[in-house]
N, C-alpha and C positions, 0 to 999 in steps of 0.2 A: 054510370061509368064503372068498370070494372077494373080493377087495380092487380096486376097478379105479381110477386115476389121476382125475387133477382134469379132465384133458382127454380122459379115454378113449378115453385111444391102446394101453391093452394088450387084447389079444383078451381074448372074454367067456372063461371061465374058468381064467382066468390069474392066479393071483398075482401079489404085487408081488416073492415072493422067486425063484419061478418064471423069471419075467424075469428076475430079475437073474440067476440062475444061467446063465441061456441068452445075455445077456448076455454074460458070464465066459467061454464056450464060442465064442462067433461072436467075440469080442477074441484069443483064442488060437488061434484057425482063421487070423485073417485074420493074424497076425503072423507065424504059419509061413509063409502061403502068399507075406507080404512075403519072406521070409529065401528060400524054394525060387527066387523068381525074382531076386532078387541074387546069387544062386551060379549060376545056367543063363542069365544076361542080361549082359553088357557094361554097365560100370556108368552112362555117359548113356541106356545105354536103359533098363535096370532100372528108375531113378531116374522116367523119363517114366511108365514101366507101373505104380510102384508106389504114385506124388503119389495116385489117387484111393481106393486103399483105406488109407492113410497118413492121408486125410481121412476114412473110415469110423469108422476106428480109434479118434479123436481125438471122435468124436461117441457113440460106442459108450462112453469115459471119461466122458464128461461127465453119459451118462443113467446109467450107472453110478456116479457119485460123488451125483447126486441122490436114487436110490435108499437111496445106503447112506445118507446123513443120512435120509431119510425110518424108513427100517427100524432104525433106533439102530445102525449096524456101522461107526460110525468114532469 
């Protein structure tokens, strides 16, 4: 069974746990890929390259924390 959001923003055959699992996955991708470019970056520059996916990251928590109230996992 297929569950889609109030505003049907998840693709048609997607779960809501689905998402959130891939979710979980694109928040752990993108916080490696913060930490690889603080260790290969000078840190004003790091810092400049890594503010927009620091703001992904932070939007990526927050559909994630909606999720897990919707799905009973907090």
């Amino acid at each position: 069974m297929t569950k889609s959001s109030k505003n049907g923003s998840l693709p048609s055959g997607l779960t809501s746990f689905d998402h959130y699992e891939s979710l979980v996955s694109a928040e752990i991708e993108l916080i490696q890929r913060v930490n690889e470019i603080r260790q290969n970056f000078s840190s004003p520059d790091s810092e400049h390259i890594v503010e927009p996916i620091l703001q992904r990251i932070l939007k990526i928590k927050d559909e994630k924390l909606n999720l897990e109230k919707k799905l009973n996992l907090t």
